[in-house]
C-alpha positions in Angstrom: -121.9 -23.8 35.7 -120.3 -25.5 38.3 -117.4 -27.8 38.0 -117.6 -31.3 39.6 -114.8 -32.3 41.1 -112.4 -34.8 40.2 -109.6 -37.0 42.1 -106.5 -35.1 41.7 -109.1 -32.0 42.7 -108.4 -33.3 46.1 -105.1 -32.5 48.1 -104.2 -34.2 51.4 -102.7 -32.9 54.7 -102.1 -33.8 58.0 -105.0 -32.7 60.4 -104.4 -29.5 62.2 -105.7 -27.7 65.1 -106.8 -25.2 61.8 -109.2 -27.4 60.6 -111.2 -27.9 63.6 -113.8 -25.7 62.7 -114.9 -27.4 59.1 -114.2 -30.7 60.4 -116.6 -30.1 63.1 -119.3 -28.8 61.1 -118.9 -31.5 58.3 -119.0 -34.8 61.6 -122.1 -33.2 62.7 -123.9 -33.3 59.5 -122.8 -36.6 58.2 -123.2 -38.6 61.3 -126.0 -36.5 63.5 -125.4 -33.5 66.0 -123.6 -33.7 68.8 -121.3 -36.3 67.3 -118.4 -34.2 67.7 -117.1 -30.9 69.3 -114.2 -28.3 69.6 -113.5 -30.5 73.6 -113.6 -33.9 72.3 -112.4 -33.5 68.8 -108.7 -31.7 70.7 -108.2 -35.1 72.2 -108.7 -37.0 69.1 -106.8 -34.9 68.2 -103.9 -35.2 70.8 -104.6 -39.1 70.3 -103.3 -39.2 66.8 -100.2 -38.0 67.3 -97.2 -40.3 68.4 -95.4 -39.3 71.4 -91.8 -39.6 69.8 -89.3 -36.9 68.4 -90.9 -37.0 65.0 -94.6 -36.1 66.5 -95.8 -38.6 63.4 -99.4 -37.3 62.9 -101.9 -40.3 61.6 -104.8 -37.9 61.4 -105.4 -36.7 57.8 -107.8 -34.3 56.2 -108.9 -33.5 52.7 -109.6 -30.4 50.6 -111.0 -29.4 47.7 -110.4 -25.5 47.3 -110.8 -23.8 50.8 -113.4 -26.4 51.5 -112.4 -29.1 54.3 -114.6 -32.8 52.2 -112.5 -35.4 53.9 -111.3 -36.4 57.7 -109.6 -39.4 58.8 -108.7 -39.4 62.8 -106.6 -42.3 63.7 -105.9 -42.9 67.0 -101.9 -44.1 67.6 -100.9 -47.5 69.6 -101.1 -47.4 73.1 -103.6 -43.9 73.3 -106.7 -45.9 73.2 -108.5 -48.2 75.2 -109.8 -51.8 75.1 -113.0 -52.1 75.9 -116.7 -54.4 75.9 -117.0 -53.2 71.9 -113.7 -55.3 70.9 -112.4 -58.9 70.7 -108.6 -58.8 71.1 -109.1 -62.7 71.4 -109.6 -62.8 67.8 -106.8 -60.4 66.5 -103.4 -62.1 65.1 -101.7 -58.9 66.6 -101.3 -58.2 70.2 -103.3 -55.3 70.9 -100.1 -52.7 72.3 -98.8 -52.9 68.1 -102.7 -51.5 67.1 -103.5 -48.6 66.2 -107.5 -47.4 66.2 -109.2 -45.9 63.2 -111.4 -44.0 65.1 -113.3 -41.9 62.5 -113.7 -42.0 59.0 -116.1 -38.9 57.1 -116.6 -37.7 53.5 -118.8 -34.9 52.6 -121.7 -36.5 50.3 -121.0 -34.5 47.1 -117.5 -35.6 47.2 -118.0 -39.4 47.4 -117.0 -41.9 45.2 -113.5 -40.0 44.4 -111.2 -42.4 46.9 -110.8 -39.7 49.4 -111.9 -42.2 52.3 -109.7 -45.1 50.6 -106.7 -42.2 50.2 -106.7 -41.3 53.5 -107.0 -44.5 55.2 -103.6 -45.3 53.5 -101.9 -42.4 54.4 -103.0 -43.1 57.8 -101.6 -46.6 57.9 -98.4 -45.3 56.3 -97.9 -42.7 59.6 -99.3 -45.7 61.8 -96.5 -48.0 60.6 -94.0 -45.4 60.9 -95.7 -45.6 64.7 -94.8 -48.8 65.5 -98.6 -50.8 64.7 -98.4 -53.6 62.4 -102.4 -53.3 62.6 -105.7 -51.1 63.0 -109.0 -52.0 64.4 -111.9 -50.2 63.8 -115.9 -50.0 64.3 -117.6 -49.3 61.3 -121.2 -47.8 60.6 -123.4 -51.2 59.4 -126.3 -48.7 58.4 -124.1 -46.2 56.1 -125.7 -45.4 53.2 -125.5 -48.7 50.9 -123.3 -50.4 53.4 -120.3 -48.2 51.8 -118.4 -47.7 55.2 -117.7 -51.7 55.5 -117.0 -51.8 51.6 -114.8 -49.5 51.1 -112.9 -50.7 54.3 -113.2 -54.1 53.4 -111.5 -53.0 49.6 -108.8 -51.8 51.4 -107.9 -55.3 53.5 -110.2 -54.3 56.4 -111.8 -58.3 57.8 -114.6 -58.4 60.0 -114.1 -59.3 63.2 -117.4 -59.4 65.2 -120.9 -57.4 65.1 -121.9 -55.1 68.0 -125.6 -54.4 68.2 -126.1 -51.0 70.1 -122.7 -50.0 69.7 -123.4 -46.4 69.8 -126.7 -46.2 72.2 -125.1 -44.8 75.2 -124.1 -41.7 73.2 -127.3 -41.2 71.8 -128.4 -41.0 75.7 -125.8 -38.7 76.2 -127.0 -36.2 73.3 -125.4 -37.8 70.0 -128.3 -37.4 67.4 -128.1 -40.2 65.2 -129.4 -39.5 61.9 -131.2 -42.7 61.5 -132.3 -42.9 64.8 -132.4 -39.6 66.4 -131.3 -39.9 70.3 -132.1 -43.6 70.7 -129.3 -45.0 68.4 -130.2 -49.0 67.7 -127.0 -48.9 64.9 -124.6 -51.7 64.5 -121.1 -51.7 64.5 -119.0 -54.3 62.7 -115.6 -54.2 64.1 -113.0 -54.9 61.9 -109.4 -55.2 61.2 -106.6 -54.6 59.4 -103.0 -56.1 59.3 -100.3 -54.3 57.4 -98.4 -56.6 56.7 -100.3 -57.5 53.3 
């Protein structure tokens, strides 16, 4: 009989050119294929990691065994862009001391352990240690039970603005939503949250 896996099950690390493979696999199934490869997954890579002495990594990953359940790819301040999908108007923080929490994914058997909640703290720990004092983020308004904004709304996340259509051009561009194949219609609610509470 198999055992089912429990919190301290899970140990934390940050992401590593090594875990590329699983945490490729484990994006495409979640969020729909073509979501994510080897190319674009290096510079998310490259993104997370601050260009100082210390190379602070904000990028974490979580295992259970062998077995990659967990990614968290934060992007560091000043190695994303602004674009149409965010409202700096209505951030308290100047958007050069943001970081971006570009991706957030949890293998299905392994929810409901705080692995997503785990490693977005570990992520704003590196972040602060950065130089943000925030982190925006676009979250999936069709997840499953509307758990992406409630568990990043548990953790301080506030919502910002909704973005209908957020993801359509990449579903033109081969990303196979799982809800709505290569004609994504999902919404994103950008959101926010400041570290200093």
């Amino acid at each position: 009989m198999k055992k089912t896996p429990i919190a301290s099950d899970i140990s934390y690390q940050p992401l590593s050119q090594n875990d590329f493979e699983q945490l490729i696999t484990l994006a495409n199934t979640v969020h729909g294929g073509g979501y994510l490869n080897k190319t674009s997954l290096q510079a998310w890579y490259k993104k997370g990691i601050a260009n100082t002495p210390a190379k602070i990594n904000a990028s974490y990953v979580a295992y259970h065994q062998n077995k990659l359940v967990g990614f968290r790819v934060t992007f560091t301040v000043g190695s994303w862009q602004l674009d149409q999908w965010l409202t700096p108007n209505l951030w308290r923080v100047d958007s050069n001391k943001i970081c971006y929490f570009k991706c957030n994914t949890v293998d299905e058997t392994y929810r409901g352990l705080g692995i997503g909640s785990k490693m977005l703290k570990l992520s704003i720990h590196a972040a602060k240690k950065q130089g943000a004092l925030a982190g925006v983020s676009h979250l999936w308004k069709q997840s499953p039970n509307n758990s992406a904004i409630s568990y990043f709304s548990k953790c301080g996340g506030e919502l910002v603005k909704l973005h209908p259509d957020k993801w359509h051009e990449e579903s033109k561009n081969g990303y196979d939503c799982i809800l709505c194949g290569l004609d994504c219609h999902c919404e994103a609610a950008e959101m926010i949250i400041y570290f200093d509470h």
